[in-house]
C-alpha positions in Angstrom: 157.3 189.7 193.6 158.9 186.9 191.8 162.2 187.9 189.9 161.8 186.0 187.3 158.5 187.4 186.3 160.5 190.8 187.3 162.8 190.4 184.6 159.9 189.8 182.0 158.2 193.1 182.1 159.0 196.1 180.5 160.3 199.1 182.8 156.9 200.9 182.1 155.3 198.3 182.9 157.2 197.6 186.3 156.5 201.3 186.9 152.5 201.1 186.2 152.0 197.8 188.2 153.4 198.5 191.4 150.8 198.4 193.6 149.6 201.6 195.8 150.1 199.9 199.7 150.7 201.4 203.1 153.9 201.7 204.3 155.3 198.4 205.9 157.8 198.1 208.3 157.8 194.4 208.4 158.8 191.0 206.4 157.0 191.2 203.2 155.9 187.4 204.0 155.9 186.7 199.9 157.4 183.1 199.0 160.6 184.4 197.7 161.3 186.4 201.2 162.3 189.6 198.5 160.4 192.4 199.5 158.2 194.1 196.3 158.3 197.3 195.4 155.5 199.7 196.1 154.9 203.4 195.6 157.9 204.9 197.0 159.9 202.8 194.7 157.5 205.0 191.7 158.4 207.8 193.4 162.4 207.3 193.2 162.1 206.0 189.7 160.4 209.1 188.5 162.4 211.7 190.3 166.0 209.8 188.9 164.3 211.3 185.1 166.6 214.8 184.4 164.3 215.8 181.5 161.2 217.5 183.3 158.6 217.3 180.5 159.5 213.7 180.4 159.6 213.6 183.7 156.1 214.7 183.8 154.8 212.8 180.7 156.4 209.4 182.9 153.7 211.2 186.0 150.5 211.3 183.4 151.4 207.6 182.3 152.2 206.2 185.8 149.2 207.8 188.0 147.4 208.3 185.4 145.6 211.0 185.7 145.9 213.0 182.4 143.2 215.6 182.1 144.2 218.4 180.9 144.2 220.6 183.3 146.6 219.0 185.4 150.7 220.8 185.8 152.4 217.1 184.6 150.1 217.7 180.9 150.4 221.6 180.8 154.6 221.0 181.3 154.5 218.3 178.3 152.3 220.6 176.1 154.5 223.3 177.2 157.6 221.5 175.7 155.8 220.1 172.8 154.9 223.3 171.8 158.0 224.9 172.1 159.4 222.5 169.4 157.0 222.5 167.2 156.9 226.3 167.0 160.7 226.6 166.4 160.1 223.9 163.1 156.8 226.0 162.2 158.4 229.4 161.9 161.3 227.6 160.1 158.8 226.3 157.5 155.8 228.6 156.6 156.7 231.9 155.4 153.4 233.6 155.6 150.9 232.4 158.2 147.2 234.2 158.8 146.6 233.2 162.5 148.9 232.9 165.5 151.2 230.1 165.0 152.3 229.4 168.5 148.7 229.1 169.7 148.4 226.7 167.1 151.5 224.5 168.1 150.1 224.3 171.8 146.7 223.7 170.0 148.4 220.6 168.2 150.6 219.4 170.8 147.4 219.2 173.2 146.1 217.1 170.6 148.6 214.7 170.2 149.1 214.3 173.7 145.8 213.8 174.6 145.3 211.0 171.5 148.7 209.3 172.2 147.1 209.0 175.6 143.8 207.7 174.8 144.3 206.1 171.5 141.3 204.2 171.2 139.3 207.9 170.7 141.7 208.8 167.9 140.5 205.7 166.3 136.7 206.7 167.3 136.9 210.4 165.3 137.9 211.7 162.2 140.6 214.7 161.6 137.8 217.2 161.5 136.6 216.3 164.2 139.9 215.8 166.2 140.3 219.4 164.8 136.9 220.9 166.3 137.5 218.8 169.8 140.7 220.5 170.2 139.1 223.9 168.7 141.6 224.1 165.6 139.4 226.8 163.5 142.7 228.0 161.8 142.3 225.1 159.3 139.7 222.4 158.1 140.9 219.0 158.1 142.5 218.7 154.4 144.7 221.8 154.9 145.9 220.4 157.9 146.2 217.3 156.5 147.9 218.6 153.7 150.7 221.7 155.1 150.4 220.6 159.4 150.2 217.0 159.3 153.7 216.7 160.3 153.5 218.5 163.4 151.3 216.0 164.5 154.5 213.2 163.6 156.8 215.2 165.1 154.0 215.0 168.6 154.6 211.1 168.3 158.5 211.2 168.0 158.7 213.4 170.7 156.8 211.7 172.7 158.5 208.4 171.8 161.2 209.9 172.2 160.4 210.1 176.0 159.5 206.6 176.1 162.8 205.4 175.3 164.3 208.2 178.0 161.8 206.9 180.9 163.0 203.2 179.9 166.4 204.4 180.6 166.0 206.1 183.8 163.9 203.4 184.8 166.2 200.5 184.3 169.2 202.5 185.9 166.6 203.0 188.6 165.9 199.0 189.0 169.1 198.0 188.9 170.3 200.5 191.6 167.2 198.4 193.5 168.8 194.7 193.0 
């Protein structure tokens, strides 16, 4: 891997191109004579996070594979939800319907559209709402009194963006 082009990239980005190789014991024969990272080097930059939800929302955006039925999203929605309820039950005095299944119903939202963002595009609120099987509310009460649960999904989860950039540069430099 060229440094120079090494330096360019973001530290996601270094993290989601590194290509899955065999291990190799030899010279990497590249034209620089550095050697270029592979998947154990994804696997030490991942483990150096602290957070574990982040460290599994750095998993689902690494490997990739984000269905929901996989531990890494369950740990994410897990602490999503956690948050969310905690501002929820500060904020609405009198619900009708269980509020923490509601907050894991909205943080598997948001995680699962700040994942595949093109499909947020593709689908109205309703029907965000129904995919995600949020009968509590139709679209312009949640619009209107639960919209900013879904904000507070994307600052969290920005939030761990800027945390995995962190761990991941400290990471890379411990490399050089």
């Amino acid at each position: 891997m060229n440094a120079v082009a090494d330096e360019k990239m973001t530290n996601l980005e270094w993290l989601t191109q590194i290509g899955l190789k065999a291990i190799e014991y030899s010279a990497d024969p590249k034209s620089t004579g550095e050697k270029g990272p592979s998947w154990e080097d994804r696997c030490g930059a991942i483990a150096s996070i602290e957070c574990p939800a982040c460290k599994a929302y750095c998993e689902l955006l690494v490997w990739g594979d984000y269905r929901d039925n996989t531990q890494a999203f369950a740990e994410v929605c897990k602490y999503i939800t956690k948050i969310l309820y905690a501002t929820a039950e500060a904020r609405v005095q009198r619900q009708k319907f269980n509020l923490e299944a509601f907050c894991l119903k909205v943080a598997k939202m948001g995680l699962f559209y700040n994942l595949r963002p093109k499909l947020k595009e593709e689908r109205t609120l309703q029907g965000q709402l129904n995919f995600f099987g949020i009968s509590e509310v139709n679209a312009d009460g949640f619009a209107k009194r639960h919209k900013y649960l879904s904000f507070m999904v994307e600052n969290i989860l920005e939030g761990f963006h800027e945390e995995i950039d962190f761990y991941v540069d400290e990471y890379r430099r411990s490399l050089r």
